[in-house]
Backbone atoms as SQL, in Angstrom:
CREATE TABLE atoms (id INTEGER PRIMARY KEY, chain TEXT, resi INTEGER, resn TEXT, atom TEXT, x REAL, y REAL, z REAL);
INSERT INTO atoms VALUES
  (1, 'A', 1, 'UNK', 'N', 75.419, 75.224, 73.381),
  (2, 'A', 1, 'UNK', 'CA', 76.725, 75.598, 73.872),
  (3, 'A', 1, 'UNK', 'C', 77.438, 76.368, 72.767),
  (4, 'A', 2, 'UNK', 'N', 78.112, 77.737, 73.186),
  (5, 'A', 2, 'UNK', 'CA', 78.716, 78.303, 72.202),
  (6, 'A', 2, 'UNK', 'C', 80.018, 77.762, 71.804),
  (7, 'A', 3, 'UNK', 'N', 80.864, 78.356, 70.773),
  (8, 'A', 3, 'UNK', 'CA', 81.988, 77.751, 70.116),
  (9, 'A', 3, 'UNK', 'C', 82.996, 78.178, 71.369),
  (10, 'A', 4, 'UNK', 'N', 83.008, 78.963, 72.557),
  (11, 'A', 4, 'UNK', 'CA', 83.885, 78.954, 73.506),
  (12, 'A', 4, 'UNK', 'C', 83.754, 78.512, 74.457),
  (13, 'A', 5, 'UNK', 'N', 82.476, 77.692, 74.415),
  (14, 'A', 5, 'UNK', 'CA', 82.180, 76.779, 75.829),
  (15, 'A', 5, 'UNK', 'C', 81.861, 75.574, 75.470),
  (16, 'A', 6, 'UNK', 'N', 83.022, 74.487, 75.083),
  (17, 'A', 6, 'UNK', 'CA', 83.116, 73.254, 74.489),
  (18, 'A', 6, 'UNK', 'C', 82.908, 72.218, 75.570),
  (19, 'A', 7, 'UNK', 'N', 82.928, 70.813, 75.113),
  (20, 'A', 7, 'UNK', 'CA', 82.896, 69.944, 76.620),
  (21, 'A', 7, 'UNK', 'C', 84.067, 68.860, 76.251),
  (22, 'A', 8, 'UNK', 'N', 84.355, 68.696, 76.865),
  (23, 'A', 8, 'UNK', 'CA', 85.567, 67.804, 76.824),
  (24, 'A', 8, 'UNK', 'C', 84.311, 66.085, 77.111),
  (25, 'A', 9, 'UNK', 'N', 85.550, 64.959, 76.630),
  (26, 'A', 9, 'UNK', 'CA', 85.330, 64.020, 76.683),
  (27, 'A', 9, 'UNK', 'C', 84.365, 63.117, 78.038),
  (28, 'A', 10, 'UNK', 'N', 85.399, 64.382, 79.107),
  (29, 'A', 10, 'UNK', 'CA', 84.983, 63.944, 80.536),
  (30, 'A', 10, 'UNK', 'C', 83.468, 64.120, 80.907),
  (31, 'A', 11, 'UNK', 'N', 82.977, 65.630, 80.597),
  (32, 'A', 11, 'UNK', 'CA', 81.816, 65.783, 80.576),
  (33, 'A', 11, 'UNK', 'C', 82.036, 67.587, 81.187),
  (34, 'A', 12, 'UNK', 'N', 83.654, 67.797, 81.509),
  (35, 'A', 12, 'UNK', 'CA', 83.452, 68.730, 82.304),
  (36, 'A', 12, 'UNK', 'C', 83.914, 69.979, 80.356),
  (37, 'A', 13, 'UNK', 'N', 83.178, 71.144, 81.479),
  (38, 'A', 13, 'UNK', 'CA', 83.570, 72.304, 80.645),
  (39, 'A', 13, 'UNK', 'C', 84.544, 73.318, 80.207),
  (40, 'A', 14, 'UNK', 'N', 84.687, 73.429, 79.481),
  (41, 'A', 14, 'UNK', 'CA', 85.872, 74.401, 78.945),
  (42, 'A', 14, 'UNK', 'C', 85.634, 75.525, 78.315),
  (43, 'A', 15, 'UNK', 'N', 86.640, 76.323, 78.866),
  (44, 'A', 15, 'UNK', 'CA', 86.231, 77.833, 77.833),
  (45, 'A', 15, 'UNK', 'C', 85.591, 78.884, 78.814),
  (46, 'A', 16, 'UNK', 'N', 84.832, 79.557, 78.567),
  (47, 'A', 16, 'UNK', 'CA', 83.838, 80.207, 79.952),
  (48, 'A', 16, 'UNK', 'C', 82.491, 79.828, 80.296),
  (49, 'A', 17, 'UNK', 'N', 82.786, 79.079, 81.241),
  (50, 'A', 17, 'UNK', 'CA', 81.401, 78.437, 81.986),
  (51, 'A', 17, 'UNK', 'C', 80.881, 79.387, 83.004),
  (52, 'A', 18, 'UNK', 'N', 81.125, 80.738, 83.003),
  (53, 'A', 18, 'UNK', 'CA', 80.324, 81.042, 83.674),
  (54, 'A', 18, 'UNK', 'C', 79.794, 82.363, 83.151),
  (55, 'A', 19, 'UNK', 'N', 78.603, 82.611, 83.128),
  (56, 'A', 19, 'UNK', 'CA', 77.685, 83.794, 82.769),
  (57, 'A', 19, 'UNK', 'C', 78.566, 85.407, 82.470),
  (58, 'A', 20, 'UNK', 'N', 78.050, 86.177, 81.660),
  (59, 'A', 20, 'UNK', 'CA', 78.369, 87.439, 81.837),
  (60, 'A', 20, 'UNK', 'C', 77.916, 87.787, 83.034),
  (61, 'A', 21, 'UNK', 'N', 79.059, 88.735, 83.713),
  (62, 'A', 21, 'UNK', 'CA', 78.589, 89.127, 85.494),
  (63, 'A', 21, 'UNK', 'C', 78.670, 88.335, 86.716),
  (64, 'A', 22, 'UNK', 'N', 78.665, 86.891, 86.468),
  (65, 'A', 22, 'UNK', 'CA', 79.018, 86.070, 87.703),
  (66, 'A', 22, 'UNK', 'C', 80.571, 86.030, 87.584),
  (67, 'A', 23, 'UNK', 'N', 81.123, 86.183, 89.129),
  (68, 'A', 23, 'UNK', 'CA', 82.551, 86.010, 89.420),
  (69, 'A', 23, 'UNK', 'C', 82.675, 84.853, 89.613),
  (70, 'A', 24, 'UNK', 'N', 83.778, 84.567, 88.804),
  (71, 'A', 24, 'UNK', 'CA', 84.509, 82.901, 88.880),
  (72, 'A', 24, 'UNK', 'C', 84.735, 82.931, 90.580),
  (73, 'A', 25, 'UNK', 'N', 84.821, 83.654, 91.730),
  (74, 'A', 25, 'UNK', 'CA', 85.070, 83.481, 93.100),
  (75, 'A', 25, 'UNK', 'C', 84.348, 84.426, 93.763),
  (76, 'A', 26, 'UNK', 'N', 83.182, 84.200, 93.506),
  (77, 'A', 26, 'UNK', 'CA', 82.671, 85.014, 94.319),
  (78, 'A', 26, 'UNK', 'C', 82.630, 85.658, 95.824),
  (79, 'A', 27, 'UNK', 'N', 83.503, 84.725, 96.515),
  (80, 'A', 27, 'UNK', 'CA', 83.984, 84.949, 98.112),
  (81, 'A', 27, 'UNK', 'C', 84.679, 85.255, 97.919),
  (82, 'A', 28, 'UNK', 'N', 86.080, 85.559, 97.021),
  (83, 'A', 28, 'UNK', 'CA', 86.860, 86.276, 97.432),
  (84, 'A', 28, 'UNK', 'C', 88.052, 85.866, 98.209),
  (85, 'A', 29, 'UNK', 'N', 89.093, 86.157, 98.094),
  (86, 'A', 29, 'UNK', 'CA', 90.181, 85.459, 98.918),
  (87, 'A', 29, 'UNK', 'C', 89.904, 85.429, 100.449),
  (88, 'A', 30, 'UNK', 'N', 89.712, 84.336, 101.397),
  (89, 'A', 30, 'UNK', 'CA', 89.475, 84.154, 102.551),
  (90, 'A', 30, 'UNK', 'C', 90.190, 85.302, 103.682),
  (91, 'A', 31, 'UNK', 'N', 89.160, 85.993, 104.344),
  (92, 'A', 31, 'UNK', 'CA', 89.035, 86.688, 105.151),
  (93, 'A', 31, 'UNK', 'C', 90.024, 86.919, 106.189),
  (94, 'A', 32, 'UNK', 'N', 90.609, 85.456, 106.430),
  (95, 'A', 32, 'UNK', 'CA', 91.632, 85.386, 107.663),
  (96, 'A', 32, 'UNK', 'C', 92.858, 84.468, 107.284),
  (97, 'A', 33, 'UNK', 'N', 92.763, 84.640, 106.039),
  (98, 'A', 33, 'UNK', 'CA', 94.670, 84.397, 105.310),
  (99, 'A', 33, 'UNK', 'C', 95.182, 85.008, 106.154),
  (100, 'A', 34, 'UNK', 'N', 95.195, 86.521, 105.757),
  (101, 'A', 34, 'UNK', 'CA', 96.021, 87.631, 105.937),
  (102, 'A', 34, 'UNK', 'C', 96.836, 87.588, 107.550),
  (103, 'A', 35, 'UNK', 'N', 95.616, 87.289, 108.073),
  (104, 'A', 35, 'UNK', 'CA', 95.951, 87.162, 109.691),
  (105, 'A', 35, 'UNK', 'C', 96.233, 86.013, 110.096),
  (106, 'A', 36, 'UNK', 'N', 96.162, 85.249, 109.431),
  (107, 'A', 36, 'UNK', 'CA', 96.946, 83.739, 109.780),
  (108, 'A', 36, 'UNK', 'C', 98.369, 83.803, 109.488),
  (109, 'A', 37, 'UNK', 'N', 98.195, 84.327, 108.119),
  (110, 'A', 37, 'UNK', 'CA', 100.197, 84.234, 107.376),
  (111, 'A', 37, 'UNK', 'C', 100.480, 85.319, 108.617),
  (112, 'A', 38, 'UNK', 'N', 100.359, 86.243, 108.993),
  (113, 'A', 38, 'UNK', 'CA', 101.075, 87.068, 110.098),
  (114, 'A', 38, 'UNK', 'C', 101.342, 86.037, 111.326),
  (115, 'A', 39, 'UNK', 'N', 100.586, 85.735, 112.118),
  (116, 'A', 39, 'UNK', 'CA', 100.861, 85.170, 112.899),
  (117, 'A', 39, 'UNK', 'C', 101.852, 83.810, 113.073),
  (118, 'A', 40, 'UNK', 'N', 102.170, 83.464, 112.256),
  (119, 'A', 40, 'UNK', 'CA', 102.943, 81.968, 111.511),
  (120, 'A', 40, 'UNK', 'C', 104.056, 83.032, 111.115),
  (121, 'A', 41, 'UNK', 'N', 104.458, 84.147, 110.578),
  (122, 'A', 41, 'UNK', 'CA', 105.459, 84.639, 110.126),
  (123, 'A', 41, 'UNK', 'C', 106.108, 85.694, 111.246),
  (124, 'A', 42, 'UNK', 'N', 104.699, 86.444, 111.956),
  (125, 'A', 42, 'UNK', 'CA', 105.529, 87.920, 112.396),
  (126, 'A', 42, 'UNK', 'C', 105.118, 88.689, 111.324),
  (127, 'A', 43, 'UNK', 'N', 104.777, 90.064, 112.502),
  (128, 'A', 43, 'UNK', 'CA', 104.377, 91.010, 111.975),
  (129, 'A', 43, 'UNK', 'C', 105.631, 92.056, 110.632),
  (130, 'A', 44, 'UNK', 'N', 106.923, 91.696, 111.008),
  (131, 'A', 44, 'UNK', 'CA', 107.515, 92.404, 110.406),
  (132, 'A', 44, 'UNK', 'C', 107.800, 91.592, 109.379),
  (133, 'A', 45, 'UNK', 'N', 107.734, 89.838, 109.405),
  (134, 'A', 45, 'UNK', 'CA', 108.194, 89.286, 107.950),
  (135, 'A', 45, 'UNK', 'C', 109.499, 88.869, 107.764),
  (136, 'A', 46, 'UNK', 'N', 110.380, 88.551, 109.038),
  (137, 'A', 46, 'UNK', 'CA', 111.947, 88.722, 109.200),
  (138, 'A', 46, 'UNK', 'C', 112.106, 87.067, 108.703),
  (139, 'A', 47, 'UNK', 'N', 111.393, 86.333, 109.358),
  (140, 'A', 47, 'UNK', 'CA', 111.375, 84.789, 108.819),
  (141, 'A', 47, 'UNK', 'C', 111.510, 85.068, 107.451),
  (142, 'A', 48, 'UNK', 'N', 110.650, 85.623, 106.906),
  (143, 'A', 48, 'UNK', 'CA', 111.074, 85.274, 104.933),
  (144, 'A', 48, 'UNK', 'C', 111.902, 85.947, 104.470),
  (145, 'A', 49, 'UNK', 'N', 112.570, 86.969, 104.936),
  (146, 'A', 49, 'UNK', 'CA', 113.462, 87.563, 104.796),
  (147, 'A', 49, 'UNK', 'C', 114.740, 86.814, 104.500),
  (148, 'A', 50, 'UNK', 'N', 114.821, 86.112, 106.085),
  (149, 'A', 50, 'UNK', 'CA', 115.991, 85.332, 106.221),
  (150, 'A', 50, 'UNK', 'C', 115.744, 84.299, 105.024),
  (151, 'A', 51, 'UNK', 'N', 114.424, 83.735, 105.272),
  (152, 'A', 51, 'UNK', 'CA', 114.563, 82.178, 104.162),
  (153, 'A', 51, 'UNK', 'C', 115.066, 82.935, 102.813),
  (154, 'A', 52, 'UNK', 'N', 114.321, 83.856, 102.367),
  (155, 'A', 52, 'UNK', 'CA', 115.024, 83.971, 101.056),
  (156, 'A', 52, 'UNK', 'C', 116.187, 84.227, 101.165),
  (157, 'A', 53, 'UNK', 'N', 117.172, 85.238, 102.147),
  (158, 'A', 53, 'UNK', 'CA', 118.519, 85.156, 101.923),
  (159, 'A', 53, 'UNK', 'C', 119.082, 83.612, 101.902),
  (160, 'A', 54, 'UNK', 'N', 118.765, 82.871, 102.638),
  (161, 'A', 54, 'UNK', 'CA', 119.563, 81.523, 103.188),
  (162, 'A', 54, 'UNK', 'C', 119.287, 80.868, 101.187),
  (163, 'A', 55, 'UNK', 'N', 118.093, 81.528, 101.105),
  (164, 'A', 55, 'UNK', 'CA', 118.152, 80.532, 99.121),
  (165, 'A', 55, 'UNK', 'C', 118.899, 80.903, 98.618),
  (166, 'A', 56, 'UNK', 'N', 118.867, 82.415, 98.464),
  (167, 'A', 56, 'UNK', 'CA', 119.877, 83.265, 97.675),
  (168, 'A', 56, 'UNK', 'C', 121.077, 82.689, 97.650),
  (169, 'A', 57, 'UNK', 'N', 121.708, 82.212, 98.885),
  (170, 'A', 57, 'UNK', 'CA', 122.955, 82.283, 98.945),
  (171, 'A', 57, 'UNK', 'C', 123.593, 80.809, 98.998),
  (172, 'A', 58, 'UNK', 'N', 122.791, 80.040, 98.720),
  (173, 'A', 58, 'UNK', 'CA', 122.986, 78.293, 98.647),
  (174, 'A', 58, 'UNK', 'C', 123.558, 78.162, 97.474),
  (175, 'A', 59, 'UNK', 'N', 124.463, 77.494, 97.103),
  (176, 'A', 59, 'UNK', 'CA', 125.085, 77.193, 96.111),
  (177, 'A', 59, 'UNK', 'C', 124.182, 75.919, 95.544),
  (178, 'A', 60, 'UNK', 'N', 124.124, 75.151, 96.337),
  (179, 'A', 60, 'UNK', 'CA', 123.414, 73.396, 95.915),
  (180, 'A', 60, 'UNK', 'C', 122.328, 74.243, 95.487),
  (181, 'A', 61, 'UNK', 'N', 121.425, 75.106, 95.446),
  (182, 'A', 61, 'UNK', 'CA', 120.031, 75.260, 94.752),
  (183, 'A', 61, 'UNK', 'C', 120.160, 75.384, 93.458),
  (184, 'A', 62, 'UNK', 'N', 119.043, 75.282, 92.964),
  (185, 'A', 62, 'UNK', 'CA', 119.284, 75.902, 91.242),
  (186, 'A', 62, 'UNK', 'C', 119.212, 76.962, 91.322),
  (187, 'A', 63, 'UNK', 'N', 119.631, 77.321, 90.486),
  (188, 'A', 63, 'UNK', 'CA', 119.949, 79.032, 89.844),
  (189, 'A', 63, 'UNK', 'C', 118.422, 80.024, 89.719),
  (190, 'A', 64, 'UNK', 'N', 117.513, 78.858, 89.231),
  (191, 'A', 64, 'UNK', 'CA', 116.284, 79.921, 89.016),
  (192, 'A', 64, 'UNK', 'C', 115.967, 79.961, 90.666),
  (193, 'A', 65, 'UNK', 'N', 115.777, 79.252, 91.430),
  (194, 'A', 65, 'UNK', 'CA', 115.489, 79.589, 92.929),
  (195, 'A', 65, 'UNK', 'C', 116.081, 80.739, 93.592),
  (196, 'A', 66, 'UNK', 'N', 117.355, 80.495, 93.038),
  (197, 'A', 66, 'UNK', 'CA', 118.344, 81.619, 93.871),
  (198, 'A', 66, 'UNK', 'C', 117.984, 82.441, 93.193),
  (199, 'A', 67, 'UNK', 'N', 117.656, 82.619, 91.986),
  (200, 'A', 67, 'UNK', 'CA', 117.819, 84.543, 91.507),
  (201, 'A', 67, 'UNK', 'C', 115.994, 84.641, 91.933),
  (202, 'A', 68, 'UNK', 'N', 115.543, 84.054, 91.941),
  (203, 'A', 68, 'UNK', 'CA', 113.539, 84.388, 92.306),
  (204, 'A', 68, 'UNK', 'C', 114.041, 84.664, 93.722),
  (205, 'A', 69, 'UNK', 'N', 114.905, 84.005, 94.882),
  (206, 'A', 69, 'UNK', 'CA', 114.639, 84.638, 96.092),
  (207, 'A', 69, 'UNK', 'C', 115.481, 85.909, 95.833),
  (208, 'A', 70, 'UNK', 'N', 116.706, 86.193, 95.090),
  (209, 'A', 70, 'UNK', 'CA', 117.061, 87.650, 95.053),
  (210, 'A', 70, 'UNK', 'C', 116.133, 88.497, 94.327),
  (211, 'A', 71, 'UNK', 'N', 115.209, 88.004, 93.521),
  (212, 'A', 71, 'UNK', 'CA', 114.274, 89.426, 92.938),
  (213, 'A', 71, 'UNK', 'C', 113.381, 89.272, 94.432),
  (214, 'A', 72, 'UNK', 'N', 112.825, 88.670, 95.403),
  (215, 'A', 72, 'UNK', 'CA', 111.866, 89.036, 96.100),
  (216, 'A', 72, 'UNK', 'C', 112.638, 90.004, 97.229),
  (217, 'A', 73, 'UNK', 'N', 113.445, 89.390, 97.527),
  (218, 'A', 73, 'UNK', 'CA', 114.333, 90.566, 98.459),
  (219, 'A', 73, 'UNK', 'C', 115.022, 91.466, 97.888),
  (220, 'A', 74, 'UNK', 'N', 115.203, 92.246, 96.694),
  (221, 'A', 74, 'UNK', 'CA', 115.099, 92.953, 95.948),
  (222, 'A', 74, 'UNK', 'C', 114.324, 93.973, 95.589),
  (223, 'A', 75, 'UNK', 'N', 112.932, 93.301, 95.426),
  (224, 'A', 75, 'UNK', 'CA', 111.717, 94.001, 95.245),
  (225, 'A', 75, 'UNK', 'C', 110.968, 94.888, 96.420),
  (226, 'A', 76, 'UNK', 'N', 111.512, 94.184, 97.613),
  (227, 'A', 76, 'UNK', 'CA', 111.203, 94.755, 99.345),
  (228, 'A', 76, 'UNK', 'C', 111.973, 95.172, 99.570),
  (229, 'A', 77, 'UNK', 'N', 113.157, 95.513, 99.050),
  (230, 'A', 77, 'UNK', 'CA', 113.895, 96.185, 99.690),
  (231, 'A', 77, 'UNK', 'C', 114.638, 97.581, 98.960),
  (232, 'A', 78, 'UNK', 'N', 114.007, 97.546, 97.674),
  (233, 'A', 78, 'UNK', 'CA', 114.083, 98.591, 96.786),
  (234, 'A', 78, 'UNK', 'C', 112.975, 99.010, 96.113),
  (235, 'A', 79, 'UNK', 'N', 111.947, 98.101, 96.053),
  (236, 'A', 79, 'UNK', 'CA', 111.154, 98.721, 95.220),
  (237, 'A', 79, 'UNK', 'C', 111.376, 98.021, 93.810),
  (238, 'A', 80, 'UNK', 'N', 110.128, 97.459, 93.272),
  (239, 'A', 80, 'UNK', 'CA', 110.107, 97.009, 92.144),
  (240, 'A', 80, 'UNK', 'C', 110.665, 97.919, 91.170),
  (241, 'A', 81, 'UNK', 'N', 111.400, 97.407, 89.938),
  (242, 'A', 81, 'UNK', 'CA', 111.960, 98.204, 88.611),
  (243, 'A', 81, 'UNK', 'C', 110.372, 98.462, 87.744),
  (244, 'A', 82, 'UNK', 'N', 110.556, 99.761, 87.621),
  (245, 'A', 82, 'UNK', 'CA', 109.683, 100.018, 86.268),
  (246, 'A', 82, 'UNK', 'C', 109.764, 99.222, 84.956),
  (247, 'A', 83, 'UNK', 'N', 108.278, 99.082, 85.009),
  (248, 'A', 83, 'UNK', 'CA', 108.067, 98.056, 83.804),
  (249, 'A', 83, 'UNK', 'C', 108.830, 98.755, 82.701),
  (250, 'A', 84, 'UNK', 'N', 108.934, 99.611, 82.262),
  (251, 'A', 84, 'UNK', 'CA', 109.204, 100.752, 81.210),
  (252, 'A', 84, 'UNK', 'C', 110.066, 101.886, 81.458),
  (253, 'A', 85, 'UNK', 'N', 110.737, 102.343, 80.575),
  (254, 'A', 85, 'UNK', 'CA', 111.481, 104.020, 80.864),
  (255, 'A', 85, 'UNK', 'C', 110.682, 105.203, 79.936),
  (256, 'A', 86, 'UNK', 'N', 110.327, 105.946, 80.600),
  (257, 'A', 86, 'UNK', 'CA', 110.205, 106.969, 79.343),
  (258, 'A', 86, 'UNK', 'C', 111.167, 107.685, 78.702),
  (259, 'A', 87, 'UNK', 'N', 110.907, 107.596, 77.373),
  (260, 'A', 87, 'UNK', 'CA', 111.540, 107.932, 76.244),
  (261, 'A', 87, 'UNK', 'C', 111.475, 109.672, 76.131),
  (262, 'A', 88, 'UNK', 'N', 112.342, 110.485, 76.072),
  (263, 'A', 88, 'UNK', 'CA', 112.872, 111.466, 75.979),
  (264, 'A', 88, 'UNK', 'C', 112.947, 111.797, 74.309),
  (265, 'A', 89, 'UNK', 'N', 111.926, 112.681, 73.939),
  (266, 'A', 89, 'UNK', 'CA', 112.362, 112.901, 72.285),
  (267, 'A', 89, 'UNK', 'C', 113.642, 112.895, 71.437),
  (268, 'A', 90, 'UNK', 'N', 114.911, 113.466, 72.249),
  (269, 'A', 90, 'UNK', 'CA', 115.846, 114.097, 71.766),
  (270, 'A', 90, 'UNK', 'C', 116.358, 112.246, 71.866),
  (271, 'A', 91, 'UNK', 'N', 115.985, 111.567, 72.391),
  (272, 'A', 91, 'UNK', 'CA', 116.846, 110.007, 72.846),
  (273, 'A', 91, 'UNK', 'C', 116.492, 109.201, 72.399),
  (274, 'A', 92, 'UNK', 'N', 116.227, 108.998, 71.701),
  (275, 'A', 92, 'UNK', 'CA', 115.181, 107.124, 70.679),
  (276, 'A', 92, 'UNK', 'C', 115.691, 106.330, 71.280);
């Protein structure tokens, strides 16, 4: 066992247990999520819409809830902020 694939007490492994080239998931995110969360939500998504406004705007929630549902309805409804600005020579 190399120095990044240690074993814990339990017996299980740590570090990278799996080969160069094998995918830790090789299936892949399940086939019929996608079409399940639609059908449970609606095609347009108006249910989460609303839930996140109704968080947003709760006072009794905590604060990190309320501002995570205003960045998600935020982010759909403007468009994520650039990670970065570019810098303009004349502007440091």
């Amino acid at each position: 066992m190399s120095a990044a694939q240690t074993s814990t007490g339990s017996g299980r492994r740590v570090g990278r247990p799996f080969r160069p080239g094998q995918s830790g998931n090789p299936g892949g995110r399940p086939k019929g999520l996608a079409k399940a969360t639609r059908e449970l939500v609606g095609e347009d998504g108006m249910k989460l819409v609303e839930l996140w406004w109704d968080i947003a705007r709760d006072e009794t929630r905590r604060d990190s809830d309320r501002l995570e549902a205003s960045k998600l309805l935020a982010d759909r409804g403007w468009g994520k902020a650039p990670a970065y600005m570019p810098m303009e020579e004349d502007n440091p």
